[in-house]
FIMARDO-369778 format. One line per 5 residues: for each residue z, y, x of C-alpha. Coordinates in nm, 3 decimals. Layout:
N
Z,Y,X ~ ...
% end
This chain:
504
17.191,-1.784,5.380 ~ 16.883,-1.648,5.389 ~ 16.880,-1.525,5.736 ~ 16.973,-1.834,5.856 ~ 16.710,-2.031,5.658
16.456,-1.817,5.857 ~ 16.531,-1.864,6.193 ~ 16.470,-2.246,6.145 ~ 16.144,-2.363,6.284 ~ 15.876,-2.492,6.070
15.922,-2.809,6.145 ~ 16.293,-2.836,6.046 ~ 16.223,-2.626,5.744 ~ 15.943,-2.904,5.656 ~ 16.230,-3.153,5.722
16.432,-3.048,5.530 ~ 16.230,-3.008,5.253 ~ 16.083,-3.344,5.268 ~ 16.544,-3.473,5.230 ~ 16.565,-3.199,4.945
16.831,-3.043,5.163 ~ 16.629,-2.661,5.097 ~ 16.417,-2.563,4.813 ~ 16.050,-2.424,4.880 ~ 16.129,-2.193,4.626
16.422,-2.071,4.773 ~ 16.273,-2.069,5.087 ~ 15.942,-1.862,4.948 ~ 16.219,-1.625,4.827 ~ 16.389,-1.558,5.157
16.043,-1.495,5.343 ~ 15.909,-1.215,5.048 ~ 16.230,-1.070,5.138 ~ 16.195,-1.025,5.517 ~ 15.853,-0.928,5.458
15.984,-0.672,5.228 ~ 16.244,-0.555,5.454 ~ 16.040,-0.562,5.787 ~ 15.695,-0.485,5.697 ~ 15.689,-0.144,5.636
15.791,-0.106,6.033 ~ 15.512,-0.324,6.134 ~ 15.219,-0.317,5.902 ~ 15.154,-0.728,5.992 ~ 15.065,-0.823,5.624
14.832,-0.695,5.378 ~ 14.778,-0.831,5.079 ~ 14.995,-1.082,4.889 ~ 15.023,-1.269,4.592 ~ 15.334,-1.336,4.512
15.297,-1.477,4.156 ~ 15.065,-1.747,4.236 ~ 15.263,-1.786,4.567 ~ 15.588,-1.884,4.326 ~ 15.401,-2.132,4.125
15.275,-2.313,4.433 ~ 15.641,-2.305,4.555 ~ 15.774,-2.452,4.228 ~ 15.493,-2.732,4.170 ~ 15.580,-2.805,4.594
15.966,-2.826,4.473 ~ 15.869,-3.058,4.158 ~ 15.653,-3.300,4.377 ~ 15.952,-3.338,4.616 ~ 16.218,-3.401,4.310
15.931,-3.672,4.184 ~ 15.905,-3.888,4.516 ~ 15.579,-3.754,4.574 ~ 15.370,-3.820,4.863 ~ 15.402,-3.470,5.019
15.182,-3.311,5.298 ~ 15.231,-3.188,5.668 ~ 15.302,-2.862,5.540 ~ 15.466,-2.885,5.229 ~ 15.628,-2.604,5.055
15.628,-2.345,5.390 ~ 15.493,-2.034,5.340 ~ 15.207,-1.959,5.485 ~ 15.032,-1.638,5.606 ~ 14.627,-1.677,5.649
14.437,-1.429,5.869 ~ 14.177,-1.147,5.727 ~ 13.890,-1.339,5.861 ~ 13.948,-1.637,5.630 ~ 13.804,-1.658,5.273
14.121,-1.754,5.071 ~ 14.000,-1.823,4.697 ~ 14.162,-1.551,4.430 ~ 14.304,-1.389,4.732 ~ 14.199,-1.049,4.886
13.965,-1.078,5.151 ~ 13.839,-0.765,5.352 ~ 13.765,-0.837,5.716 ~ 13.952,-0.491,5.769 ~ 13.618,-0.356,5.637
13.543,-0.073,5.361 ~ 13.256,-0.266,5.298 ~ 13.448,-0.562,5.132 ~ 13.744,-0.349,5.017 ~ 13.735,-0.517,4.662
13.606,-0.882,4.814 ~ 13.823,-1.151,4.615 ~ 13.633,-1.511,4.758 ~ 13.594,-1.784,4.482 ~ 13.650,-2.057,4.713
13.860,-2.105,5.087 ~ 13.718,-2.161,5.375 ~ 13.714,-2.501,5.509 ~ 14.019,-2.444,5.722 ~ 14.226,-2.268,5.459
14.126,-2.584,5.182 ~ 14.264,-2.825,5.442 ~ 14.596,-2.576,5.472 ~ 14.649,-2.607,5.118 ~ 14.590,-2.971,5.081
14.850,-3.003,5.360 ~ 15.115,-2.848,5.096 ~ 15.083,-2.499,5.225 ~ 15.236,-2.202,5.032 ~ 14.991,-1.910,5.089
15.194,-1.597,5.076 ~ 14.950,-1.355,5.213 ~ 14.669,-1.241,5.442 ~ 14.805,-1.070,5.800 ~ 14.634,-0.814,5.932
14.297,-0.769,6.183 ~ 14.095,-0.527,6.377 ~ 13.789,-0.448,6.177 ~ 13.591,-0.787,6.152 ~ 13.780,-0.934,6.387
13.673,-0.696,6.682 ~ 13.939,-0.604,6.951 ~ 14.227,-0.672,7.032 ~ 14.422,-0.390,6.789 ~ 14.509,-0.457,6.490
14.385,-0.144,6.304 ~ 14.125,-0.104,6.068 ~ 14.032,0.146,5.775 ~ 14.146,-0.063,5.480 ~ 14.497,-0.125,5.600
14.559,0.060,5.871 ~ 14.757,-0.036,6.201 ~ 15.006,-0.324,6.303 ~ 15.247,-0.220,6.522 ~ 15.451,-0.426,6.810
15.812,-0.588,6.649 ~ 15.917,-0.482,7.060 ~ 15.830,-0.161,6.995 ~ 15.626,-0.057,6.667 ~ 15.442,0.212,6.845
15.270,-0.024,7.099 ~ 14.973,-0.218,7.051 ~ 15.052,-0.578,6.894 ~ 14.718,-0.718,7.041 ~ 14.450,-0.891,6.791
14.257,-1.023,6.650 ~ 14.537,-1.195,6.523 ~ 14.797,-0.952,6.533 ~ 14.931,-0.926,6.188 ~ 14.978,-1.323,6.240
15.189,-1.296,6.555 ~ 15.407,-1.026,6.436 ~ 15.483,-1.213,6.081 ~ 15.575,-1.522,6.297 ~ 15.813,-1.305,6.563
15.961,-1.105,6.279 ~ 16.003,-1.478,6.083 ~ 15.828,-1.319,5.827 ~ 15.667,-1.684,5.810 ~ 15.693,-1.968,5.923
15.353,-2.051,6.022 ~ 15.027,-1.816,6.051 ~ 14.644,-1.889,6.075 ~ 14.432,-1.747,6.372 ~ 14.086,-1.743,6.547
14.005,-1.676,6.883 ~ 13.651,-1.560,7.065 ~ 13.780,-1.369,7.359 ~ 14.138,-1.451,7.325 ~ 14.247,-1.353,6.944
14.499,-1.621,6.935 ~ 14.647,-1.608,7.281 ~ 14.668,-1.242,7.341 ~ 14.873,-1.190,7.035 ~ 15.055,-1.418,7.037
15.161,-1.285,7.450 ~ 15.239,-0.954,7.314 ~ 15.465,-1.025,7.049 ~ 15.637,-1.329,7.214 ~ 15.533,-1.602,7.021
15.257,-1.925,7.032 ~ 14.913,-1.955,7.020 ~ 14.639,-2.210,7.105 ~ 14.265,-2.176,7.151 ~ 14.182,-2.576,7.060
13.828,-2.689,7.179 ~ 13.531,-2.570,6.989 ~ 13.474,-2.794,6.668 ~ 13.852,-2.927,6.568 ~ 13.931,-2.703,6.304
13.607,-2.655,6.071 ~ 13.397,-2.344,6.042 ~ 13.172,-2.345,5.781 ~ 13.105,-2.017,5.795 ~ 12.961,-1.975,6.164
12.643,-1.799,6.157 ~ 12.535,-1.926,6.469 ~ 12.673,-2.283,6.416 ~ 12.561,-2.424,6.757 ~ 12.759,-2.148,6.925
13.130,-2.250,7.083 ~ 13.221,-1.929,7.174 ~ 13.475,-1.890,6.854 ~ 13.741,-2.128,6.753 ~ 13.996,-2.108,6.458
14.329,-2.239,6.525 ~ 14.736,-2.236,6.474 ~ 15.004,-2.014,6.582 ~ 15.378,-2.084,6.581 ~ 15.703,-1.946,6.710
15.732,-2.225,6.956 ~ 15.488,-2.569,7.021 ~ 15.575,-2.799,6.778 ~ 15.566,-2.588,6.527 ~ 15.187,-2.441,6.667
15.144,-2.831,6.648 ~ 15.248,-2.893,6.266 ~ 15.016,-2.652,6.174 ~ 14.735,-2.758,6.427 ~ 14.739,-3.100,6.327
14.675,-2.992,5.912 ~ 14.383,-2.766,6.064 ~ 14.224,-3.077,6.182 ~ 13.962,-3.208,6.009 ~ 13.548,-3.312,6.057
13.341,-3.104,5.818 ~ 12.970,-3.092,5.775 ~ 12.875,-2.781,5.769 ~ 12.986,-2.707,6.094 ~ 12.766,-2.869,6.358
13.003,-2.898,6.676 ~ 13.283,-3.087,6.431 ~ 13.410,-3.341,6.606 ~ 13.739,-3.600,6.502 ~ 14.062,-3.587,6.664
14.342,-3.850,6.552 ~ 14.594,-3.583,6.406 ~ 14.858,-3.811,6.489 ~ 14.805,-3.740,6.868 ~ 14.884,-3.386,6.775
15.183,-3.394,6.517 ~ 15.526,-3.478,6.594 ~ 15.700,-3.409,6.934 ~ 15.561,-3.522,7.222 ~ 15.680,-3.399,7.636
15.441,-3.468,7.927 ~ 15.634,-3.535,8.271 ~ 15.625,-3.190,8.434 ~ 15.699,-3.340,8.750 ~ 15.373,-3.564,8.743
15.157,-3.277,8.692 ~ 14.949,-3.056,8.989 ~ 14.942,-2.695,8.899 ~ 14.730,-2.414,8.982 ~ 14.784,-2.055,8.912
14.599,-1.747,8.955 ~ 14.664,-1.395,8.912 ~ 14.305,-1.279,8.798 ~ 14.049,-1.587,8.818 ~ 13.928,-1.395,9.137
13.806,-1.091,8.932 ~ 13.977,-1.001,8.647 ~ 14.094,-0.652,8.615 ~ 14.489,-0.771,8.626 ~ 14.797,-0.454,8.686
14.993,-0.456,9.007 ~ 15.334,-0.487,8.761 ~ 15.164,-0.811,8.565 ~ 15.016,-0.981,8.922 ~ 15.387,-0.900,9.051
15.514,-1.084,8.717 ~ 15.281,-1.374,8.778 ~ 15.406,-1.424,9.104 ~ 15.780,-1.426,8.994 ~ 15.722,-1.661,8.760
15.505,-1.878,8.963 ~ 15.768,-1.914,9.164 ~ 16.087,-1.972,8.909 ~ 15.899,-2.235,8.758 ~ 15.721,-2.413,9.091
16.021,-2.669,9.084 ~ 15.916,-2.830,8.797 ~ 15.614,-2.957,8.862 ~ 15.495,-3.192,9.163 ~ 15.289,-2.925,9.305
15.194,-2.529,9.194 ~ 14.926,-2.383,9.419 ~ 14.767,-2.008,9.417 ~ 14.395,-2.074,9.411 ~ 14.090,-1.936,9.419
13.805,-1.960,9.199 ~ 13.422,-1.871,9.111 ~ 13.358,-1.734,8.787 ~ 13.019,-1.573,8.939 ~ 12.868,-1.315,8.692
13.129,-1.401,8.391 ~ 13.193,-1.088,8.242 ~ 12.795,-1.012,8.216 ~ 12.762,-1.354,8.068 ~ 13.000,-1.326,7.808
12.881,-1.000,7.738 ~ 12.493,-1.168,7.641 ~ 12.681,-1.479,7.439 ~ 12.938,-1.251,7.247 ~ 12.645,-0.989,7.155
12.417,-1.236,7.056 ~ 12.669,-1.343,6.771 ~ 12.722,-1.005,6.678 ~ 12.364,-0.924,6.655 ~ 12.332,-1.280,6.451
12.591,-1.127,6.171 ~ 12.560,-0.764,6.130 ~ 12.161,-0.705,6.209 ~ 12.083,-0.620,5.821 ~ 12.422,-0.400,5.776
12.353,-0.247,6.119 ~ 12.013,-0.152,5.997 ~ 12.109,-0.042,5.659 ~ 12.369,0.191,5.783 ~ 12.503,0.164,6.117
12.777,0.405,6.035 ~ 12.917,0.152,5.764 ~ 13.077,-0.095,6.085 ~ 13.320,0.060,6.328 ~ 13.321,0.157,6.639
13.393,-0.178,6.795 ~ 13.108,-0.298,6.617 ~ 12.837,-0.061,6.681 ~ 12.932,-0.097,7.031 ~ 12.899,-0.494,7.020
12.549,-0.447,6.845 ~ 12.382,-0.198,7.111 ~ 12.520,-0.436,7.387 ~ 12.285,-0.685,7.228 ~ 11.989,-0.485,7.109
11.933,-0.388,7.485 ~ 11.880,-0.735,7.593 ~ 11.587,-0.949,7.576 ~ 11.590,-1.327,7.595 ~ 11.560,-1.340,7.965
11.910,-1.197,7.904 ~ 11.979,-1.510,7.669 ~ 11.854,-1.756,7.906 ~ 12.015,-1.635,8.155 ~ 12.313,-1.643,8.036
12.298,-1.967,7.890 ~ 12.220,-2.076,8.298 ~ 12.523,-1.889,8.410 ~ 12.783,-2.025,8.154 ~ 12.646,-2.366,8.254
12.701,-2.307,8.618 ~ 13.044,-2.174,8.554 ~ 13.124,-2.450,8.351 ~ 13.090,-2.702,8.613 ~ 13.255,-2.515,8.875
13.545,-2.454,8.637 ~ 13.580,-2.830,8.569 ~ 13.565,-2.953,8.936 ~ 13.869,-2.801,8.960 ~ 14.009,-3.074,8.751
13.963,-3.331,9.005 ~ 14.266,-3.165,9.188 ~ 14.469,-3.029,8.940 ~ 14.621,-3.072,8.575 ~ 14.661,-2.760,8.463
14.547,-2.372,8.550 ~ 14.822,-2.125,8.492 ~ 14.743,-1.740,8.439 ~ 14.892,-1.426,8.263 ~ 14.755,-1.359,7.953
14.733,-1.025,7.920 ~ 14.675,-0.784,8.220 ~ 14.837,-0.528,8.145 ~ 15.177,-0.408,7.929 ~ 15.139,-0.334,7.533
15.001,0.020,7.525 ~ 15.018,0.296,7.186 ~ 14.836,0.105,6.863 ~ 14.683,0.487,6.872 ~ 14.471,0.411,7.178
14.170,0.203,7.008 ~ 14.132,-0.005,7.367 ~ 14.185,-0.002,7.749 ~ 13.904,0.217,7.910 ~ 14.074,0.238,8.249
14.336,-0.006,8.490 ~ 14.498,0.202,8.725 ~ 14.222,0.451,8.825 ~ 13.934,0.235,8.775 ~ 13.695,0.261,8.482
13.657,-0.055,8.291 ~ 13.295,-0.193,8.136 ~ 13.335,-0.182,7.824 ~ 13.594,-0.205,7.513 ~ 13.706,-0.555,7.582
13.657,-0.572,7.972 ~ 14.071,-0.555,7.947 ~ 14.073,-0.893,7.814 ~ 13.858,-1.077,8.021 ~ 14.195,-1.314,8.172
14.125,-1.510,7.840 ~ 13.761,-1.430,7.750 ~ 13.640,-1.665,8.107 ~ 13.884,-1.931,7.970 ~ 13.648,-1.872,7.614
13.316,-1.911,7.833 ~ 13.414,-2.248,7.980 ~ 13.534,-2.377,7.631 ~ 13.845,-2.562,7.757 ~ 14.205,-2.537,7.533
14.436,-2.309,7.664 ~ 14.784,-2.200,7.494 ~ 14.975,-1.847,7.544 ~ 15.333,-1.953,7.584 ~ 15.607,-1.677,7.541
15.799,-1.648,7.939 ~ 16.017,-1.355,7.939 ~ 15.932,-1.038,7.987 ~ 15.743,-0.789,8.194 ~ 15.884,-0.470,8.423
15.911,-0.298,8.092 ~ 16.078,-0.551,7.854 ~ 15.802,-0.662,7.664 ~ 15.678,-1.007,7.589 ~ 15.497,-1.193,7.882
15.229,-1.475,7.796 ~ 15.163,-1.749,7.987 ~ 14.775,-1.883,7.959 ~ 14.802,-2.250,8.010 ~ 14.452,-2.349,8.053
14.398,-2.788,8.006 ~ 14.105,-3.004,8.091 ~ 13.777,-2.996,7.875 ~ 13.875,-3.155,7.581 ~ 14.246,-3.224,7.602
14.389,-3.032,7.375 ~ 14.673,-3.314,7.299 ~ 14.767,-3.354,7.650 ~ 14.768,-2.981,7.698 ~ 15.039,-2.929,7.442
15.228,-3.239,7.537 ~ 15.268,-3.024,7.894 ~ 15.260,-2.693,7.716 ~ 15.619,-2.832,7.459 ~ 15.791,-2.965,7.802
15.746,-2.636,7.971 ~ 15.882,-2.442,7.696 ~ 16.177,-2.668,7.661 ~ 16.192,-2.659,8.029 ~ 16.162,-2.260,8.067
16.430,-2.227,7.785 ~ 16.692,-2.291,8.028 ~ 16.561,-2.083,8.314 ~ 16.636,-1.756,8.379 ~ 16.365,-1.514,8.306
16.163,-1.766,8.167 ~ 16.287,-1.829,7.807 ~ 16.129,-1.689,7.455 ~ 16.223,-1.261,7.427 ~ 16.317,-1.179,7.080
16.264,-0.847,6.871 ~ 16.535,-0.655,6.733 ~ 16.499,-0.749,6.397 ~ 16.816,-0.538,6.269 ~ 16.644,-0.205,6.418
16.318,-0.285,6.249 ~ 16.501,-0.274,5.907 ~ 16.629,0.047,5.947 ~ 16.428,0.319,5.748 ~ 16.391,0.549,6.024
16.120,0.791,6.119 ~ 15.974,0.643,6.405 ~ 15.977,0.282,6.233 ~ 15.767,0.446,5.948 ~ 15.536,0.623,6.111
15.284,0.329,6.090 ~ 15.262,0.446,5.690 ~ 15.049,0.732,5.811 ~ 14.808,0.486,5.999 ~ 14.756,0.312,5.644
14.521,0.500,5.437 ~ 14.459,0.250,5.147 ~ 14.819,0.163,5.076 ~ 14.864,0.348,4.783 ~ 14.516,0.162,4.647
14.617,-0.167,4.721 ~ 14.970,-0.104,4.543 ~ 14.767,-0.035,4.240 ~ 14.605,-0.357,4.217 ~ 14.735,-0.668,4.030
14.904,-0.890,4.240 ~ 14.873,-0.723,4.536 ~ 15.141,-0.524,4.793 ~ 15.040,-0.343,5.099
% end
């Protein structure tokens, strides 16, 4: 039954919990038991809790038996990123340097995920502080692809998007500063949206004036991305760009009229460092899906000196949070780090000026195009999952890229303007792996963005070459050598497996 029971989506799992037609204990049950038989192919969780896990599950099941007034996400188990404090739970960042951190109290975002009726299961796995778009770091060691466990699953959020495609969970947390949440969730076929800056709380922004990171949901398909979206809601004071949004707009299921809506779609934004197989992709699918909406253009557009821009705003937050570590010892933080923190040291605050100018400029370009169009279509990714073992992309076919994140510039120009913008899972690429939509809305419309983002799922579900790819789930359970081999990649296992309450 269990199998079954997993391949619901959230929200018919929350359904039926809500008509006592499943048991959030017997659902917690069925997901420690995929993660138990998958993980050890895929590496996407880290720590867990099971114990205190169970006794959430079994006060969720008593609340339910007692008529209880029961929250968005009652009883589902939940998986929170390794950014996000999560009180009693292991918290590292993927760093060494908070290898035994156990936070007192959650974050903002994770309080208002329990107070929805969340189950938290575990954390899921992250580059080191969040930095990349691997998921490997010196604590746990390296996610690997469900598609293919020896290809990169993307990150930040990786561990997230591979619990949710193995249905490990039913929902997972995310964040996103360069595309965390979206490129993820493109590589391992599933959901996730980058909402606008101040929706979901962050009381722990250094730079609190600073939209350039969001937190925000991920889901196997829209509505449940939206379940979990619309408990992440919430105004909180200690983060200075909050802002209310009626969660009611968000919940439930709600389909724009695809054929009302102007299109445009771009291969590269004009600049973007894109491979011929993904712009050949983007065209196909351009195409196969053109009928569906009242018109879908190939544009152009001016994103002037972007990727020097974001390089100024994204080092400036860096040099905001790790300035006294860096100075301590430098050779505590990665490589990703360091890298992130000389970026910034070299600049002055002509640099910061500057590029506060130039986002401003490509701002309002980026919005005129709104006058004409609904919504700005784009691949996600540029390029096809590559080995976990190669830290980043450093070339595209011949030519040498920037830096360490140039690669994922498609989604970082999206960051810069600040608009919402959901990866949505549409077939595959050349080489059978996952292909992810960016879905780009206007400033601030993150509800009518995924209205139009659930219609063209439903829509692309019966297209095809357009519908959701799925990982072999039976091939990831079998113990064999190449499945494994991300146990070498994890050099702390055997330390976490030794502490209470905790599995690798």
């Amino acid at each position: 039954m269990s199998e079954d029971l997993l391949a619901l989506s959230a929200v018919e799992l929350r359904r039926r919990i809500g008509a006592r037609q499943i048991s959030p204990i017997e659902l917690l049950e069925a997901c420690i038991g995929r993660i138990q038989a998958l993980n050890p192919a895929v590496n996407a969780i880290t720590a867990t809790d099971y114990r205190t896990a169970r006794d959430a599950a079994l006060a969720a099941e008593r609340a339910v038996m007692n008529g209880a007034e029961l929250g968005r996400l009652h009883g589902l188990p939940t998986g929170i990123k390794d950014l996000h404090e999560t009180a009693g739970l292991l918290t590292t960042y993927g760093s060494p340097l908070y290898r035994d951190h156990v936070p007192a109290t959650d974050c903002a975002m994770v309080a208002l995920v329990r107070a929805a009726g969340a189950v938290i299961v575990g954390k899921t796995n992250v580059p080191e502080f969040g930095a990349g778009a691997n998921s490997r770091n010196p604590v746990w060691g390296a996610t690997g692809n469900p598609f293919n466990p020896l290809l990169n699953p993307g990150g930040s959020s990786g561990g997230s998007a591979v619990a949710l495609a193995c249905d490990m969970l039913p929902v997972c947390t995310g964040s996103d500063t360069g595309g965390s949440l979206r490129i993820p969730a493109a590589m391992n076929g599933v959901v996730g949206f980058r909402p606008s800056p101040g929706l979901v709380p962050m009381d722990t922004r250094g730079l609190g004036w600073t939209p350039i990171s969001v937190l925000g949901p991920m889901g196997r398909d829209v509505p449940d991305t939206r379940l979990l979206f619309a408990a992440q809601l919430g105004v909180d004071d200690r983060d200075p760009l909050s802002y209310p949004l009626d969660p009611e707009t968000i919940a439930g299921s709600r389909r724009a009229d695809l054929s009302r809506l102007r299109v445009a779609w771009t291969a590269d934004f004009g600049q973007c460092p894109v491979s011929s197989e993904i712009r050949a992709a983007m065209a196909e699918k351009a195409a196969a899906m053109r009928h569906l909406f009242r018109s879908c253009d190939e544009v152009s557009f001016d994103f002037g000196e972007a990727d020097r821009c974001f390089d100024v705003v994204r080092a400036t937050s860096f040099l905001a949070r790790y300035h006294a570590t860096f100075e301590r010892d430098h050779n505590a933080l990665g490589p990703n780090i360091r890298a992130n923190y000389a970026i910034g040291s070299a600049m002055s605050l002509v640099d910061a000026a500057w590029a506060h100018d130039e986002q401003t400029k490509i701002f309002r370009r980026f919005q005129a195009m709104f006058r004409d169009y609904d919504l700005v279509l784009s691949p996600t990714v540029p390029v096809t999952p590559f080995p976990w073992t190669q830290l980043y992309l450093d070339e595209l076919e011949g030519v040498k890229l920037r830096n360490y994140y140039h690669w994922l510039s498609l989604t970082y120009f999206i960051t810069l303007v600040t608009n919402p913008a959901i990866s949505l899972p549409v077939g595959t690429d050349a080489h059978g792996m996952p292909f992810g939509l960016q879905v780009t809305g206007r400033f601030h419309g993150d509800a009518a963005l995924l209205d139009a983002a659930e219609a063209m799922e439903a829509a692309f579900a019966s297209i095809p070459g357009l519908g959701r790819p799925r990982p072999d789930l039976a091939r990831l359970a079998k113990p064999t050598p190449e499945l494994l081999s991300l146990a070498v990649s994890r050099p702390d296992a055997r330390w976490c497996q030794a502490q209470p309450g905790l599995t690798a």
